[in-house]
PAVEXVEX-599470 format. One record per residue (C-alpha): residue in three letters; chain; x, y, z. Coordinates in Angstrom, 2 decimals, padded with zeros to 5 digits. Last residue first. Example, Ala and Ser with C-alpha at 12.3 -4.5 7.8 and 13.67 -1.06 7.14 Angstrom:
@res = ser	chain = A	xx = 013.67	yy = -001.06	zz = 007.14
@res = ala	chain = A	xx = 012.30	yy = -004.50	zz = 007.80
//
This chain:
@res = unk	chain = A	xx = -000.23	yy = 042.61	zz = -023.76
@res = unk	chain = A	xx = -001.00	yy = 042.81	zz = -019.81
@res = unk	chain = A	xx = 001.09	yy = 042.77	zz = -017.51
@res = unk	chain = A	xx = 000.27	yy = 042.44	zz = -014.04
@res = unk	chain = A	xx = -000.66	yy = 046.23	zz = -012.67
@res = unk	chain = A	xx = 002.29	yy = 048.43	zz = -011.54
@res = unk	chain = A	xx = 001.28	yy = 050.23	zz = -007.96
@res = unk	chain = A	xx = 005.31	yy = 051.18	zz = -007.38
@res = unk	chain = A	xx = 004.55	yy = 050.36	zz = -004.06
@res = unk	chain = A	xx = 003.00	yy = 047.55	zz = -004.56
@res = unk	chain = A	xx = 006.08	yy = 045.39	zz = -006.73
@res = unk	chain = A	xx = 007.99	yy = 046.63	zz = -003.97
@res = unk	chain = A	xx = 006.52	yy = 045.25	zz = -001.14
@res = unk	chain = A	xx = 005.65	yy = 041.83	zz = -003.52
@res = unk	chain = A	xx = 009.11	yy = 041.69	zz = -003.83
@res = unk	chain = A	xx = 010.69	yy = 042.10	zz = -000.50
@res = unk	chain = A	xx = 008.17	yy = 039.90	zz = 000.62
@res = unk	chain = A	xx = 009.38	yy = 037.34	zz = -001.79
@res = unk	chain = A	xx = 013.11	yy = 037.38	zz = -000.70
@res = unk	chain = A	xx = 012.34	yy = 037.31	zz = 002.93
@res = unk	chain = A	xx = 010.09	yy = 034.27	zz = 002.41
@res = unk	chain = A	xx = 012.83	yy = 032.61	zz = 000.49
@res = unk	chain = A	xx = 015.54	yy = 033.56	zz = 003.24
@res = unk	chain = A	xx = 012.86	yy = 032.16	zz = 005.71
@res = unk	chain = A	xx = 013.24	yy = 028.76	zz = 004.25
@res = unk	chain = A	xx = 010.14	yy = 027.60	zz = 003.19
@res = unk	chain = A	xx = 007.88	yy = 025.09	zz = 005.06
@res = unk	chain = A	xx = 005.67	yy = 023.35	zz = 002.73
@res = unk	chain = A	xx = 003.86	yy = 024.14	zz = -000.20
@res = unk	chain = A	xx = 003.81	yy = 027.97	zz = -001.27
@res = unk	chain = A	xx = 001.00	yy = 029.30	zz = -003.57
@res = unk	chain = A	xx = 001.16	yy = 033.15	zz = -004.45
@res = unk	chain = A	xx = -001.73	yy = 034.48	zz = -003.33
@res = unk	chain = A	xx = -000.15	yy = 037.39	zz = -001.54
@res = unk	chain = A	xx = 001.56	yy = 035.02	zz = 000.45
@res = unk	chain = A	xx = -000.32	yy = 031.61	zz = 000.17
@res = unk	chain = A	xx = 001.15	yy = 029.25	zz = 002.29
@res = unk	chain = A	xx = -000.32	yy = 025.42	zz = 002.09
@res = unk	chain = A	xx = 001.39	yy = 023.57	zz = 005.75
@res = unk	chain = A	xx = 000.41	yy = 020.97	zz = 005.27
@res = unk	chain = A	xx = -000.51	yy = 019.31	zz = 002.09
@res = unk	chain = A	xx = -003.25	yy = 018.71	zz = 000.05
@res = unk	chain = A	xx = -004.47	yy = 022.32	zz = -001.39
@res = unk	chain = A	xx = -006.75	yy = 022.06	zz = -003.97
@res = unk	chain = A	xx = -008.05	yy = 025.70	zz = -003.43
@res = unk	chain = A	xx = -011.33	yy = 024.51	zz = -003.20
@res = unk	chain = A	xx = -009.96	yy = 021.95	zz = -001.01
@res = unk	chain = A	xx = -008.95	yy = 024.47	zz = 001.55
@res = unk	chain = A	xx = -011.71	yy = 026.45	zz = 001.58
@res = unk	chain = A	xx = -013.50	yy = 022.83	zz = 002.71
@res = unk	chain = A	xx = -011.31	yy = 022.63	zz = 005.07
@res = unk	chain = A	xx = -011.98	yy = 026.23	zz = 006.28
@res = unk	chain = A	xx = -015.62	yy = 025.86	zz = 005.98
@res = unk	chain = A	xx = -015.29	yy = 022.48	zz = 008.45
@res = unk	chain = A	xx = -013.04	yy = 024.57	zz = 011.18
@res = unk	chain = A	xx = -016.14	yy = 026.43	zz = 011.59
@res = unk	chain = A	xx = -018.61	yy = 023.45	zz = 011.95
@res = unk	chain = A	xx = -016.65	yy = 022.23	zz = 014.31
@res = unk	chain = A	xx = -017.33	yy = 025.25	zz = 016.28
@res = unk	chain = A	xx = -021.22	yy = 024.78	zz = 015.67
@res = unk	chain = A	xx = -020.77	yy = 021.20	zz = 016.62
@res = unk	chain = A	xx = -020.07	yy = 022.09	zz = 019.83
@res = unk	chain = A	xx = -018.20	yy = 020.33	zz = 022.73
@res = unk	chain = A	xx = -015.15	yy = 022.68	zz = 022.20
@res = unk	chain = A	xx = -017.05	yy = 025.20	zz = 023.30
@res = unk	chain = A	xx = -018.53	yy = 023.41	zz = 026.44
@res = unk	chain = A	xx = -014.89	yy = 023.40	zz = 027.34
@res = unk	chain = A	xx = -013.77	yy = 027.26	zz = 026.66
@res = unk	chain = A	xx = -016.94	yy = 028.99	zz = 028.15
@res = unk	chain = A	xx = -015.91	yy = 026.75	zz = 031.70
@res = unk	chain = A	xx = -012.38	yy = 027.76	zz = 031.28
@res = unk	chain = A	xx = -013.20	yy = 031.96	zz = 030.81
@res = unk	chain = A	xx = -009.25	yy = 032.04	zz = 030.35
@res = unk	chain = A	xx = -006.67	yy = 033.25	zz = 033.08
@res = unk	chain = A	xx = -004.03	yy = 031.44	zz = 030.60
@res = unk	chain = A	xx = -003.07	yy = 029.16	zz = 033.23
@res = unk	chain = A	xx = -006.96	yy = 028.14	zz = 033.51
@res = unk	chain = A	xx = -006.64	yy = 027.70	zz = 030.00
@res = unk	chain = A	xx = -003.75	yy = 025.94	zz = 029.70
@res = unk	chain = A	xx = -004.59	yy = 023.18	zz = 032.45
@res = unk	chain = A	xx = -007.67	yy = 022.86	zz = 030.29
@res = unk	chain = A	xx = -005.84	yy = 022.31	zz = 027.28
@res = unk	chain = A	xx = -003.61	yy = 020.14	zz = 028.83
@res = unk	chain = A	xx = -006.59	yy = 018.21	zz = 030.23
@res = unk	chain = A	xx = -008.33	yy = 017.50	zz = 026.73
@res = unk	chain = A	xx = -005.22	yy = 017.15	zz = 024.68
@res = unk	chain = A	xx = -004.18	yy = 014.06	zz = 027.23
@res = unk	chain = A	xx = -005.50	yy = 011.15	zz = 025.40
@res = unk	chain = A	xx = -005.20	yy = 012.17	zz = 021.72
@res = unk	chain = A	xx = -002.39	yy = 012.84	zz = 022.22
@res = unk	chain = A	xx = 000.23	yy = 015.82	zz = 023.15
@res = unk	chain = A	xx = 003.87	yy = 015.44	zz = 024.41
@res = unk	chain = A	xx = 005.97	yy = 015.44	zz = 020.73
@res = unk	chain = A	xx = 003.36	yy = 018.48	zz = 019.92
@res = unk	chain = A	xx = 004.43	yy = 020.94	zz = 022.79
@res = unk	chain = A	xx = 005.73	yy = 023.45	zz = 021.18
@res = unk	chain = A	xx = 003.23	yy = 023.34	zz = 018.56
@res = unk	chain = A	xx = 000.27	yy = 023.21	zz = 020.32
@res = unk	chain = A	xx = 001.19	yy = 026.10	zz = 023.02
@res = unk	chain = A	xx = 002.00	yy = 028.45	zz = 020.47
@res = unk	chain = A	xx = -001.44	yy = 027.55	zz = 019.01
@res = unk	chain = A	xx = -002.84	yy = 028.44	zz = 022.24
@res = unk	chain = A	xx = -001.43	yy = 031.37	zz = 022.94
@res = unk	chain = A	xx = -002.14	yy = 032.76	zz = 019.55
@res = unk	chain = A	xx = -005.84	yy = 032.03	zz = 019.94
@res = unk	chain = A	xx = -005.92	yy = 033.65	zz = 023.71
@res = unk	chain = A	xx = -004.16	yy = 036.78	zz = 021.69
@res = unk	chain = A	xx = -007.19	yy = 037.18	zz = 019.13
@res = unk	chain = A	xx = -009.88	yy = 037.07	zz = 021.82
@res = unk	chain = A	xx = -012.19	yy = 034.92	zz = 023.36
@res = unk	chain = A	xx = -013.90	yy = 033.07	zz = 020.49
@res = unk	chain = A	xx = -010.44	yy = 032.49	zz = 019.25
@res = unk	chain = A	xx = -009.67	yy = 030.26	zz = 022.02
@res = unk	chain = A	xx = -012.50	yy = 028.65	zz = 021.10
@res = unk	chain = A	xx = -011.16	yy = 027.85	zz = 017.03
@res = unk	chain = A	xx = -007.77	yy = 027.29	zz = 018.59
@res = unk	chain = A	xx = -009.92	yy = 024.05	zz = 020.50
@res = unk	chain = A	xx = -011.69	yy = 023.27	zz = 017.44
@res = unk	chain = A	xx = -008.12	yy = 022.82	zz = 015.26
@res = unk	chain = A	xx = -007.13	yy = 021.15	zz = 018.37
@res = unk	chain = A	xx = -009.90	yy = 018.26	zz = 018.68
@res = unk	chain = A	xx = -009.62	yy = 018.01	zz = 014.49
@res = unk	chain = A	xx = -005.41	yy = 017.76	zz = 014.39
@res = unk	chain = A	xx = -006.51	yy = 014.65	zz = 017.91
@res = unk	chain = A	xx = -005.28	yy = 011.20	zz = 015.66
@res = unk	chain = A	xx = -003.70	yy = 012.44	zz = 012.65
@res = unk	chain = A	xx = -003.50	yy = 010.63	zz = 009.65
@res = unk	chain = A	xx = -006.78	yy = 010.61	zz = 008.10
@res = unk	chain = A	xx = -007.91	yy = 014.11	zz = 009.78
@res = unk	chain = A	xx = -005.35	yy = 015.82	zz = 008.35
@res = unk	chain = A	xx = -006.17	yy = 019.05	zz = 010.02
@res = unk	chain = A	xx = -006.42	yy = 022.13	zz = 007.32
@res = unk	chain = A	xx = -007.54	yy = 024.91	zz = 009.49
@res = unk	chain = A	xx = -006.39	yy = 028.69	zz = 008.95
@res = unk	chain = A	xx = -004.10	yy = 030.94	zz = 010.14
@res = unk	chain = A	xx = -003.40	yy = 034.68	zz = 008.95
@res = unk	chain = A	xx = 000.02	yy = 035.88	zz = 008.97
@res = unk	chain = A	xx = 000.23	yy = 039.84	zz = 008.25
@res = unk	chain = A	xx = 003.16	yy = 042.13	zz = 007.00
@res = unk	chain = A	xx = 003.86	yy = 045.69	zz = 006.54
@res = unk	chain = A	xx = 005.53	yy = 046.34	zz = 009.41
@res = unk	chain = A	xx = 008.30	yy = 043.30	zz = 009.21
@res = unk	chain = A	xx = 010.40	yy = 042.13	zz = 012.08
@res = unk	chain = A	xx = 007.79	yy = 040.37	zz = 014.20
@res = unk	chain = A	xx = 005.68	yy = 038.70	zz = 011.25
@res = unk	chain = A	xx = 008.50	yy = 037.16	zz = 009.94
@res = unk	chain = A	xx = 009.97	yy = 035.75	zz = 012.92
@res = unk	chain = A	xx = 006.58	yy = 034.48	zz = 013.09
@res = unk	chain = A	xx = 006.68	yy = 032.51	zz = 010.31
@res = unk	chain = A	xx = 009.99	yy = 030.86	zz = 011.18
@res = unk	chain = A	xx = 009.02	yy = 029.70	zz = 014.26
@res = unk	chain = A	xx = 005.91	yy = 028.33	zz = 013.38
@res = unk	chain = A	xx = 007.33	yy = 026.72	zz = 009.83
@res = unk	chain = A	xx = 009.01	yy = 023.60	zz = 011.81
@res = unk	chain = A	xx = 005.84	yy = 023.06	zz = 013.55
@res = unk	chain = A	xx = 004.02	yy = 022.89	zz = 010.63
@res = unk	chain = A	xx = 006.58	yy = 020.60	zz = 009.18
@res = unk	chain = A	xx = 005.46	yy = 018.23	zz = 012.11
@res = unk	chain = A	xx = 001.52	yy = 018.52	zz = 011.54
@res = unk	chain = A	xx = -000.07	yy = 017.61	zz = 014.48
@res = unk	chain = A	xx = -001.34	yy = 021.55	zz = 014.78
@res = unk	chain = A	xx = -002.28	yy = 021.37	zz = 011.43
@res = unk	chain = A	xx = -002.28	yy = 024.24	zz = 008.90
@res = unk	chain = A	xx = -003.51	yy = 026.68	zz = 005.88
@res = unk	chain = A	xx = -001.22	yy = 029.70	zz = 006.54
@res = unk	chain = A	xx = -002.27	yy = 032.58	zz = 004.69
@res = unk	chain = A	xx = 000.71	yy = 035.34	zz = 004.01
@res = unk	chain = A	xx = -000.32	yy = 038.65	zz = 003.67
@res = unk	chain = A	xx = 001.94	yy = 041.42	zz = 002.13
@res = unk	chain = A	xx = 000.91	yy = 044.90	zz = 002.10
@res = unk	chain = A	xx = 000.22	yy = 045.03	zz = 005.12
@res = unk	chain = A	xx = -003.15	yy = 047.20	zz = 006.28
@res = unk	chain = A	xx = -004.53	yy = 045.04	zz = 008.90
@res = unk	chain = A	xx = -001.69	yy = 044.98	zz = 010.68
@res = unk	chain = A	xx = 000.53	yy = 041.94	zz = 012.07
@res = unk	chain = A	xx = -001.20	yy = 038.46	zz = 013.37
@res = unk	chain = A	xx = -004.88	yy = 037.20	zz = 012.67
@res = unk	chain = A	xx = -006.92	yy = 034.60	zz = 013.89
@res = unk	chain = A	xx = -009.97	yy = 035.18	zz = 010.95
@res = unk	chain = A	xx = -012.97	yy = 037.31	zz = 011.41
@res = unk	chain = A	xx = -012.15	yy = 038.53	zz = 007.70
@res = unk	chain = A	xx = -008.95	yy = 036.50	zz = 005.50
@res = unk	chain = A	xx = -011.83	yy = 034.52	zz = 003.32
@res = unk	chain = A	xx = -009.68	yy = 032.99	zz = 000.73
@res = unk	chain = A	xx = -011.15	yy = 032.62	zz = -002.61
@res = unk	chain = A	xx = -010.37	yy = 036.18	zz = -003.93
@res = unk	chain = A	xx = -006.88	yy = 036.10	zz = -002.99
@res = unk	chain = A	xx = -006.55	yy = 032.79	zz = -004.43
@res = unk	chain = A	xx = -008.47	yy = 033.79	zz = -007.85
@res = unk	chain = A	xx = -005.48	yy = 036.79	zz = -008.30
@res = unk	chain = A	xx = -002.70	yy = 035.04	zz = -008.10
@res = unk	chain = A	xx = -001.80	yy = 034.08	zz = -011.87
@res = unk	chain = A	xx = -002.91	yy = 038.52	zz = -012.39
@res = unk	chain = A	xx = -004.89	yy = 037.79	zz = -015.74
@res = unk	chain = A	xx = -003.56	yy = 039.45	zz = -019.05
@res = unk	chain = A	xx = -000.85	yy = 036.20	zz = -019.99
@res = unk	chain = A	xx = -003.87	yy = 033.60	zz = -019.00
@res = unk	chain = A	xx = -001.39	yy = 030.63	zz = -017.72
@res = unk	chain = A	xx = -000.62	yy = 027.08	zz = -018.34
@res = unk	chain = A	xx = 000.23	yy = 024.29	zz = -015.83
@res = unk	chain = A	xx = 000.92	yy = 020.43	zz = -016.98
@res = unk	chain = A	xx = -001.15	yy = 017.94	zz = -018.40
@res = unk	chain = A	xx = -002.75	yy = 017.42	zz = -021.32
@res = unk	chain = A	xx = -004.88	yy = 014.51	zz = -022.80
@res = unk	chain = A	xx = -005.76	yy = 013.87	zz = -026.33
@res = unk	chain = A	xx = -007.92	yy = 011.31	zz = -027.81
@res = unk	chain = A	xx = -010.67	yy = 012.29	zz = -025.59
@res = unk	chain = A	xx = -013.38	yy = 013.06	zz = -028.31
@res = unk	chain = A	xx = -013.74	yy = 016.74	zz = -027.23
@res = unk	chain = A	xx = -010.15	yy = 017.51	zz = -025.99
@res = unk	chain = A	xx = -008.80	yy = 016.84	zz = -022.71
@res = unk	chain = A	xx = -007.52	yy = 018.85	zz = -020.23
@res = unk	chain = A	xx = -006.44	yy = 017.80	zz = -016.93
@res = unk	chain = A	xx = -007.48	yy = 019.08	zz = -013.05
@res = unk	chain = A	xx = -006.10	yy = 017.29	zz = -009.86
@res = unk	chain = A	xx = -007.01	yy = 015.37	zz = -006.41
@res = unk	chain = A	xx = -005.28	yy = 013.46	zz = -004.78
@res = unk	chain = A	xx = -004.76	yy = 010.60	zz = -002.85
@res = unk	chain = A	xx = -005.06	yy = 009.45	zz = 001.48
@res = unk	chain = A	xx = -004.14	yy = 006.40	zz = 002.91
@res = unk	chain = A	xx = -006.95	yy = 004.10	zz = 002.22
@res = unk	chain = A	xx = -006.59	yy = 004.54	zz = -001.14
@res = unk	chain = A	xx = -007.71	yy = 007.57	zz = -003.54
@res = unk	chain = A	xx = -007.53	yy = 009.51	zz = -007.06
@res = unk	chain = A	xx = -009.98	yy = 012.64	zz = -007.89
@res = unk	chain = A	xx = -009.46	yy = 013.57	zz = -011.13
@res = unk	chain = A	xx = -011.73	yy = 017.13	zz = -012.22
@res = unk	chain = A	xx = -011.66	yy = 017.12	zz = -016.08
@res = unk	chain = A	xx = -011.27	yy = 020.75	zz = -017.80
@res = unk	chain = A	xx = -012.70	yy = 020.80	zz = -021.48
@res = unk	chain = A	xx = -010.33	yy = 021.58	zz = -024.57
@res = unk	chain = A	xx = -012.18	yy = 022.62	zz = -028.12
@res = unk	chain = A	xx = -011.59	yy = 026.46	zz = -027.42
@res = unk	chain = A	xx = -009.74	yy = 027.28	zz = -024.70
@res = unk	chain = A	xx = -011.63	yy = 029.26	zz = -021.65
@res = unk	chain = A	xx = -012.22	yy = 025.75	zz = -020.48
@res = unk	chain = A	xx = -015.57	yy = 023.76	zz = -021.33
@res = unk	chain = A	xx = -016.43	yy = 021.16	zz = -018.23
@res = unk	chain = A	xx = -016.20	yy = 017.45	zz = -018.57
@res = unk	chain = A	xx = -017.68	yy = 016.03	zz = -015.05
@res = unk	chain = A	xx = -015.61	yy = 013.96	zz = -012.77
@res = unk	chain = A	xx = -013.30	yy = 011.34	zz = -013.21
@res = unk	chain = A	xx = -013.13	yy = 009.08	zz = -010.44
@res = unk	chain = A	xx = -010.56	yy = 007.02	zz = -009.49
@res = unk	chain = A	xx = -010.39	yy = 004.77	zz = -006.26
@res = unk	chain = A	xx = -007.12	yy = 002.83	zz = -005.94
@res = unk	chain = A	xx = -006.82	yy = -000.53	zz = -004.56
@res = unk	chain = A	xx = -007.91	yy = -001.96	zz = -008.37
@res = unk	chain = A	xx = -004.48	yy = -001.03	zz = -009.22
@res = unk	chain = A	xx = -003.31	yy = 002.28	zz = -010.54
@res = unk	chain = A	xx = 000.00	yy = 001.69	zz = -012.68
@res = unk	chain = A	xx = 000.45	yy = 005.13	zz = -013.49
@res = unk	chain = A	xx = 000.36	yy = 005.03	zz = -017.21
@res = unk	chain = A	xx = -002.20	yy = 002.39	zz = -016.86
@res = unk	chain = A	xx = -004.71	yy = 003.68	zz = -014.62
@res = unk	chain = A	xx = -004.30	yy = 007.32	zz = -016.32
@res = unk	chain = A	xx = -005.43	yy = 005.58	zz = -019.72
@res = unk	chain = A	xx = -008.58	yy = 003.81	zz = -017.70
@res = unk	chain = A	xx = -009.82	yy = 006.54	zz = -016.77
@res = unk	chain = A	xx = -009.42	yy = 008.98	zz = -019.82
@res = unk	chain = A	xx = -011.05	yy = 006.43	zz = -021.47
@res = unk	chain = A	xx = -014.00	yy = 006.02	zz = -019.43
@res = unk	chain = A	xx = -014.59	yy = 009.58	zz = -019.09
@res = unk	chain = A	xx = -014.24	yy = 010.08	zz = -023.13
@res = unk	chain = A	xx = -016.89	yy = 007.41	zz = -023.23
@res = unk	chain = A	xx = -019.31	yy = 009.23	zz = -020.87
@res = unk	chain = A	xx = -019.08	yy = 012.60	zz = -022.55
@res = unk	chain = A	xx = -019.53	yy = 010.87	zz = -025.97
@res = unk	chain = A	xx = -022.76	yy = 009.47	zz = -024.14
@res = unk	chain = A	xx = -023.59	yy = 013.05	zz = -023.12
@res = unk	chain = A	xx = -023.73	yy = 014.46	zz = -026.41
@res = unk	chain = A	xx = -020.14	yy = 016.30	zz = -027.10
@res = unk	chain = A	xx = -020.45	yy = 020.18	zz = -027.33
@res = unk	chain = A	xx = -022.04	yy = 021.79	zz = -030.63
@res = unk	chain = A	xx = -024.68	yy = 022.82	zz = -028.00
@res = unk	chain = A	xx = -023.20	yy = 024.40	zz = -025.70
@res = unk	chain = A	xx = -022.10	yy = 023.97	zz = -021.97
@res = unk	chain = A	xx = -022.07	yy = 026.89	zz = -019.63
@res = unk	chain = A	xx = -018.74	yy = 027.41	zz = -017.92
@res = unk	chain = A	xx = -016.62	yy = 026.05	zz = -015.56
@res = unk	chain = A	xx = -013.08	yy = 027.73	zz = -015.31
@res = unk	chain = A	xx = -010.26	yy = 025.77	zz = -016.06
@res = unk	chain = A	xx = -008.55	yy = 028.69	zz = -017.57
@res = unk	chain = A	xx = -009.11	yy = 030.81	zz = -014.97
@res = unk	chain = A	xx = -007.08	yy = 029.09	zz = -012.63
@res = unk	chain = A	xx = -008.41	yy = 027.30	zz = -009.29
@res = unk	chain = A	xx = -009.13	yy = 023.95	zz = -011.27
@res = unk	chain = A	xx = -005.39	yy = 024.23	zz = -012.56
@res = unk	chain = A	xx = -003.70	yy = 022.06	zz = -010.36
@res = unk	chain = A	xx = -001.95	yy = 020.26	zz = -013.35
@res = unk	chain = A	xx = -000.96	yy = 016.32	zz = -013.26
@res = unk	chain = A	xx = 003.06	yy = 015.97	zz = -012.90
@res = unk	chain = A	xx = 003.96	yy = 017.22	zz = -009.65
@res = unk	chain = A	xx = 000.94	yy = 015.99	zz = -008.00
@res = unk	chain = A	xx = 000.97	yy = 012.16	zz = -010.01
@res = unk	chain = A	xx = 004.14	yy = 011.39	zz = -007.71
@res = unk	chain = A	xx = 001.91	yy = 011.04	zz = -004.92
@res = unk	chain = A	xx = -000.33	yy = 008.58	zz = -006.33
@res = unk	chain = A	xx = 002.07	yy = 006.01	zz = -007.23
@res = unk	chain = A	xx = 003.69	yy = 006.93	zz = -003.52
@res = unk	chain = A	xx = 000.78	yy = 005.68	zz = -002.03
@res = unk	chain = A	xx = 000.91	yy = 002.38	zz = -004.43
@res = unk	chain = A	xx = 004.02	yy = 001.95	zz = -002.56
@res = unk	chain = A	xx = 002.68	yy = 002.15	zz = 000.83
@res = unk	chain = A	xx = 000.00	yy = 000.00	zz = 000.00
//
């Protein structure tokens, strides 16, 4: 299983997360499209084509979704959504109307700002929140508190955030529920400490990551009430919160944000929009803020022709 895991994995880098650009936009279907039975073979084939070239077994679940026109003539985005027991993907192709030919890899609308969808996807209001509210950088941090890259990015993110003015981190939930045991039951728990203020948030997901290697499943509940009462937090408000579906509910919309964006991995940073996977060096973030600073100073627009 492990192996076919890695199948799957390798497909990321090579099928084309393009459902977020606007070239893979869904749009109204026409009439000189392909009936609904060609629609339906092309599916089939396009299945059972990316089953062979990547040597999915019958252990893997594919579905290919809808075909939906793209802003290029004669190619439709496919939605491929590829799974085991362990976890999968999920990725846009092209194909063309009779399904003979299949395209992978990124492309790009030369007089459309690349970033601009993200930014407009991501809900950044009423959301945990460090640095002004004017920066001209933001950097969106979709994360698990189990998540041991995560905690590698913490430290460096809020470096960051400390010696710049004119940037902001905001945090959102992405637990991996399928892999980690209690990511949900501390996602919910940040979500309370939100409810209280901004800072008791902060506290708390400082508190989560630096002491990951001693939390479970078992014990979350009592260090987190040990924290609280540390904290000088409403403790009673903070429990039955944490018992409500209404919370969960909250971390839920930013999951779901999450795969709208098709992000898969923790930590997903978008600074500015700009997708970042992983923990990056801080020299890299340093090296982007610098630019996106600049690049909005000067006010220049994305080029168009």
């Amino acid at each position: 299983m492990r192996k076919r895991t890695k199948t799957i994995l390798l497909v990321v880098g090579i099928l084309a997360a393009a459902a977020w650009l606007g070239a893979a936009r869904a749009a109204p279907q026409t009439s000189t499209g392909p009936s609904e039975q060609q629609r339906a073979q092309v599916r089939m084939r396009v299945e059972t084509y990316l089953r062979y070239l990547f040597a999915w077994g019958t252990d893997v679940e594919v579905t290919v979704g809808r075909l939906r026109e793209s802003a290029i003539p004669g190619l439709f985005s496919v939605l491929i959504q590829a799974r085991t027991q362990e976890g999968g993907l999920e990725e846009v192709i092209l194909v063309n109307a009779d399904g003979r030919y299949l395209i992978r890899g990124e492309f790009f609308n030369t007089t459309q700002d690349p970033f601009a969808e993200a930014r407009e996807r991501i809900i950044t209001a009423g959301q945990p929140r460090l640095g002004p509210a004017d920066a001209l950088v933001t950097i969106v941090e979709y994360g698990d508190f189990q998540c041991p890259t995560c905690r590698a990015a913490y430290p460096v993110l809020e470096t960051i955030v400390a010696s710049h003015d004119n940037v902001r981190l905001i945090f959102k939930d992405f637990p991996l529920t399928q892999k980690h045991d209690w990511a949900m039951a501390a996602a919910i728990a940040a979500q309370c400490a939100y409810r209280q203020s901004n800072e008791r948030f902060w506290q708390v997901h400082d508190y989560l990551f630096e002491n990951q290697d001693q939390i479970t499943r078992d014990n979350l509940d009592a260090r987190l009430d040990a924290l609280a009462a540390h904290l000088g937090m409403d403790t009673e408000q903070f429990r039955t919160c944490r018992q409500t579906e209404a919370t969960r509910s909250l971390v839920e919309q930013s999951i779901e944000e999450a795969r709208q964006l098709r992000v898969t991995n923790t930590p997903t940073l978008f600074l500015n929009g700009r997708r970042l996977v992983g923990a990056p060096p801080q020299q890299v973030l340093e090296d982007l803020i610098a630019y996106e600073v600049s690049f909005r100073q000067q006010g220049s627009p994305p080029p168009n022709p």
